[in-house]
C-alpha positions as CSV (number, residue, x, y, z in Angstrom):
1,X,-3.2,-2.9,-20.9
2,X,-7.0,-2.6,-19.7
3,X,-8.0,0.5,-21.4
4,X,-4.8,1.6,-22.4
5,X,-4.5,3.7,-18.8
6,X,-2.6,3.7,-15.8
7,X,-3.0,5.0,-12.5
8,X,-0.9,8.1,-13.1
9,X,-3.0,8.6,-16.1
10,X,-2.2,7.4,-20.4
11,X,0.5,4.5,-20.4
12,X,1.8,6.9,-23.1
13,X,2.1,6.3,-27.0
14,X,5.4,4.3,-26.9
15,X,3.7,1.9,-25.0
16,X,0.3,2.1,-26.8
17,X,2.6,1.9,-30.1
18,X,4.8,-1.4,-29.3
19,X,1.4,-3.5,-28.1
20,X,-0.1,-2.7,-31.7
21,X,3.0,-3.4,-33.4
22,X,3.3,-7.1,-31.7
23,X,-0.8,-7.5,-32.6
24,X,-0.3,-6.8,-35.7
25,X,2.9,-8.9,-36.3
26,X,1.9,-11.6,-34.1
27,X,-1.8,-11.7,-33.3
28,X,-4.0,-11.5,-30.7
29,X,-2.4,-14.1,-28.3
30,X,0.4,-12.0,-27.7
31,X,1.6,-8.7,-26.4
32,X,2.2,-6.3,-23.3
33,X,0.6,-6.6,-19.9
34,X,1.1,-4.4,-17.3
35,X,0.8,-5.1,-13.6
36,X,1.3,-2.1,-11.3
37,X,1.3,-2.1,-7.3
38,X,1.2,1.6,-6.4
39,X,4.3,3.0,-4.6
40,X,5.5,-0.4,-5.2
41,X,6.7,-1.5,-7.8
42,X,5.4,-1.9,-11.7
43,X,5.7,-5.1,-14.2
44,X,5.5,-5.3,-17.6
45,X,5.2,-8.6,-18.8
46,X,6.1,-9.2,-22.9
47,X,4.8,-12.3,-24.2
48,X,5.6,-13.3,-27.8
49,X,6.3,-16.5,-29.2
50,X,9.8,-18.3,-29.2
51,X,11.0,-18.8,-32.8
52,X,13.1,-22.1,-33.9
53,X,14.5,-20.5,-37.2
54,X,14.9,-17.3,-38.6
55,X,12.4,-16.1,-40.8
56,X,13.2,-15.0,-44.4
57,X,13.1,-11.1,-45.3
């Protein structure tokens, strides 16, 4: 999310909120990415990490 802006203008908070949720959580490596072709069509890519067990809460 280069800049946190899209063509149309802000990606908007939800967005903006959900990448530094999965930062925080996660780190660094992971989080939103958003490819856009205008008029076209518009991808958002989520990459987290796969989990073998169930954390504890």
């Amino acid at each position: 999310m280069a800049g946190e802006r899209a063509q149309s203008g802000t990606m908007g908070i939800g967005m903006t909120n959900i990448q530094q949720k999965i930062k925080l959580l996660l780190g660094d490596a992971y989080g939103l990415r958003v490819e856009s072709v205008y008029s076209e069509r518009t991808t958002v890519i989520v990459t987290m990490p796969v989990l073998l067990e169930r954390p504890l809460d």
